[in-house]
Backbone as CSV, one residue per row, in Angstrom:
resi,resn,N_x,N_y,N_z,CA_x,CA_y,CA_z,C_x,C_y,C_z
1,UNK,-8.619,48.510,59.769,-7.594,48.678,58.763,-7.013,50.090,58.885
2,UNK,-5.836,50.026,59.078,-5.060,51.137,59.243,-5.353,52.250,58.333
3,UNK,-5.676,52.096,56.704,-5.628,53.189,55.682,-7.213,53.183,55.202
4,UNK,-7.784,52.405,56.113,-9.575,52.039,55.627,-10.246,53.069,55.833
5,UNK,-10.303,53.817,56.873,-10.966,55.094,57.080,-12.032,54.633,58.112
6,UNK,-11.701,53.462,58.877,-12.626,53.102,59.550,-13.857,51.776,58.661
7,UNK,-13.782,51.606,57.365,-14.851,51.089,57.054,-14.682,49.439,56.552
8,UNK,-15.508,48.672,55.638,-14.803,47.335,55.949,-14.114,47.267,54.774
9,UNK,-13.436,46.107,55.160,-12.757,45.868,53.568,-13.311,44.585,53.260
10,UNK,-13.179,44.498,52.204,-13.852,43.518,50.691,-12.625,42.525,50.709
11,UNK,-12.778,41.145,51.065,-11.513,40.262,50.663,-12.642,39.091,49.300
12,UNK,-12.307,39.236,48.000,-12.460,38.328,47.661,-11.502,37.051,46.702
13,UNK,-11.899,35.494,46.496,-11.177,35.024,46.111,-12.126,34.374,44.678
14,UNK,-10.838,34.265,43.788,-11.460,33.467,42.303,-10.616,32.487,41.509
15,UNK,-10.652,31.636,41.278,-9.654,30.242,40.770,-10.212,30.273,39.091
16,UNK,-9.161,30.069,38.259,-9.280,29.042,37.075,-8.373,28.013,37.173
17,UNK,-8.061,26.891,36.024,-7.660,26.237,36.434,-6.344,26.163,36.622
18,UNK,-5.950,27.073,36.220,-4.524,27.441,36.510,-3.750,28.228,37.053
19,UNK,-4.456,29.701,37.907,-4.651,30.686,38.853,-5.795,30.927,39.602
20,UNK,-4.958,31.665,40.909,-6.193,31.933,41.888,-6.279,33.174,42.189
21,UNK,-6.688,34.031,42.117,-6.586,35.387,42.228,-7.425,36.021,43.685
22,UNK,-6.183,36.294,44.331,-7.167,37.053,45.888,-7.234,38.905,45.252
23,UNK,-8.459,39.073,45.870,-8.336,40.665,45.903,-8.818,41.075,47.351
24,UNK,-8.311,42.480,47.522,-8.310,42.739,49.075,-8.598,44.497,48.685
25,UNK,-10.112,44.627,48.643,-10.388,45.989,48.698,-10.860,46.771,49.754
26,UNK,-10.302,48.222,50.333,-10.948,49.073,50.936,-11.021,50.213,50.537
27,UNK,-11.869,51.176,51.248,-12.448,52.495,50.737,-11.837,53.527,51.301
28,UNK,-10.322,53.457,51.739,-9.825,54.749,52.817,-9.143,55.610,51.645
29,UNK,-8.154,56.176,52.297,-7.547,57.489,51.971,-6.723,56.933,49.851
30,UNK,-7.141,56.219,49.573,-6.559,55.359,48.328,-4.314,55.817,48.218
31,UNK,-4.250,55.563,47.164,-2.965,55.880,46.855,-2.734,56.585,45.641
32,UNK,-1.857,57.544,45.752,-1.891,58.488,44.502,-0.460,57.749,43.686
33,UNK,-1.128,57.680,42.330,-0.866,57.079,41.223,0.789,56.941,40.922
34,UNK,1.348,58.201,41.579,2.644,58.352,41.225,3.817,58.093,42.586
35,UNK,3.153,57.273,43.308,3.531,56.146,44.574,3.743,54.942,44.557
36,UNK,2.571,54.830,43.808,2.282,53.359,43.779,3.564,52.618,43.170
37,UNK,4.117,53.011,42.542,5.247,52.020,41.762,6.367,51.745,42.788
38,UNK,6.567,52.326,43.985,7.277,52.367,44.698,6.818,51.534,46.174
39,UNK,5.634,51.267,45.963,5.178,51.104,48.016,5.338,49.665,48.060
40,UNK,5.982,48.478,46.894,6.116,47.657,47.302,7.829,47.598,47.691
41,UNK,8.184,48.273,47.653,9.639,48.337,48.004,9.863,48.501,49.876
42,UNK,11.110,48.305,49.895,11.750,47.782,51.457,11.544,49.454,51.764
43,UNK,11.294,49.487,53.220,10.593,50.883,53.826,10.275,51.914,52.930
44,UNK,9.722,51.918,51.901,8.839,52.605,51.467,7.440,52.857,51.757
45,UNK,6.812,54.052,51.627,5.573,54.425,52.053,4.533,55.247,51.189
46,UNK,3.566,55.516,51.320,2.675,56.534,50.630,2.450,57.321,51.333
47,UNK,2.449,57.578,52.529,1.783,58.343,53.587,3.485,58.696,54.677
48,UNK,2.811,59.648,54.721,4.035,60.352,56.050,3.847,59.122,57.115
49,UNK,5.003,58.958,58.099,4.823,58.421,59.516,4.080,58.593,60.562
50,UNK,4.047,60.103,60.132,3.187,60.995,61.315,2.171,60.692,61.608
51,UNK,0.930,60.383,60.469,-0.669,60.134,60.271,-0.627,58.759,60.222
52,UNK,0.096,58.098,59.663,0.164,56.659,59.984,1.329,55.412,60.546
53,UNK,1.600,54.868,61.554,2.365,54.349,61.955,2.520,53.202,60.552
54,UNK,3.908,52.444,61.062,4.342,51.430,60.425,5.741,51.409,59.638
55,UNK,6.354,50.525,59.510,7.627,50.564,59.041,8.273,50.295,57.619
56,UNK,7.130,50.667,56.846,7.027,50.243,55.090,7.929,48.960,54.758
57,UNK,7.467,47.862,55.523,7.761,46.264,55.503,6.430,45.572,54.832
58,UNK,5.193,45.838,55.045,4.332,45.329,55.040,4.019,44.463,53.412
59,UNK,4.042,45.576,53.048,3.787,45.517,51.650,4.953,44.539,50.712
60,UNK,6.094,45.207,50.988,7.416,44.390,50.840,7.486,42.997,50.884
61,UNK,7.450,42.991,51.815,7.491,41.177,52.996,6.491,40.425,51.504
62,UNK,5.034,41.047,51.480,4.433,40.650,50.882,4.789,40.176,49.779
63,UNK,5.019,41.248,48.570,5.932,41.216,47.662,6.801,39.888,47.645
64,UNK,7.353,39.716,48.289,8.447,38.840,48.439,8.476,37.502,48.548
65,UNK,7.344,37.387,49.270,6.452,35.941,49.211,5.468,35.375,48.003
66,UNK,5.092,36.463,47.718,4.309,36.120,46.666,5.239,35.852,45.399
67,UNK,5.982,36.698,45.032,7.061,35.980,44.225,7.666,35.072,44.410
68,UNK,8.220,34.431,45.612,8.530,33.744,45.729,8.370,31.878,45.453
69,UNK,6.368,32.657,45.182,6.047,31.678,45.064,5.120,31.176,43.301
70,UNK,5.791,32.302,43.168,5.580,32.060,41.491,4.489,33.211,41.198
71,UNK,4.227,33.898,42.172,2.825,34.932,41.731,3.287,36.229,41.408
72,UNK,1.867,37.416,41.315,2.148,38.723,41.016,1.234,39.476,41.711
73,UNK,1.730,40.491,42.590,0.675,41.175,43.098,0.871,42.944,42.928
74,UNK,-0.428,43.550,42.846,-0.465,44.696,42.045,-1.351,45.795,42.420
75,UNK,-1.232,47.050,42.659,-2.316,48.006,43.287,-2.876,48.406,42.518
76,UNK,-4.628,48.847,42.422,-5.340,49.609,41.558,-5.711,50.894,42.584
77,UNK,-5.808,52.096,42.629,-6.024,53.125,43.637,-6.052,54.742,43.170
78,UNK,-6.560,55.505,43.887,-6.444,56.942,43.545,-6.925,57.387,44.764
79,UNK,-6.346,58.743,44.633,-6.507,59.072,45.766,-7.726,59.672,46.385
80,UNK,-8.129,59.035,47.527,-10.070,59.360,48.275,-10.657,58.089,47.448
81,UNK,-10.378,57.067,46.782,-10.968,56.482,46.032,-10.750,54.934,46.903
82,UNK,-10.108,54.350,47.811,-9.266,53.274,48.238,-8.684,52.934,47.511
83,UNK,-8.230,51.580,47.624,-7.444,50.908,46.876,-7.701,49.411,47.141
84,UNK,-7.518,48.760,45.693,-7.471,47.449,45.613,-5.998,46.281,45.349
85,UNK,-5.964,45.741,45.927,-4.427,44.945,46.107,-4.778,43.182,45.308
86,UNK,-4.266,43.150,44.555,-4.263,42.392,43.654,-3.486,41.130,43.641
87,UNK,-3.455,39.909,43.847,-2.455,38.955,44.353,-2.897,37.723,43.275
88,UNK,-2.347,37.143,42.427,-2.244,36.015,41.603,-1.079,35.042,41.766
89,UNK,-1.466,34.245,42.073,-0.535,32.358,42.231,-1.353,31.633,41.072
90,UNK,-0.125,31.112,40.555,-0.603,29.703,39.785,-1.184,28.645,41.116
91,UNK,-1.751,27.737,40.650,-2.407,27.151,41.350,-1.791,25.795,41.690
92,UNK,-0.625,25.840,41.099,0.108,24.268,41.248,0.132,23.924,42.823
């Protein structure tokens, strides 16, 4: 994982009967608080280019699908702390 720091990441999944909630945690460089409202946007980033490649699509694209499909997805993070990525679909 590109922002993992090398270590693993945590994918877990949980259903009721009317949502399914994925979470996708790792332990790298996290995201500072006053970013976050922004990194799901079209080439936006948290991190310079320099230290990390990529074309701030990733997240976006994501975004975009997941709404698309009726869901909500959401970062919990600080910085040195990782971050957790948050993804909810109804379950229809």
């Amino acid at each position: 994982c590109k922002y993992g720091a090398g270590r693993p990441v945590e994918v877990a999944l949980s259903a009721t009967a009317s949502r399914v909630e994925l979470r996708v945690r790792d332990e790298g460089i996290g995201i500072d608080p006053d970013v976050q409202s922004r990194i799901f946007e079209r080439f936006e980033r948290a991190v310079s280019d320099r230290h990390y490649g990529g074309l701030g699509m990733g997240l976006w694209m994501t975004r975009e699908l997941v709404t698309a499909m009726g869901g909500t997805i959401r970062v919990e993070s600080a910085p040195g702390q990782g971050a957790t990525f948050l993804v909810e679909l109804p379950r229809s």
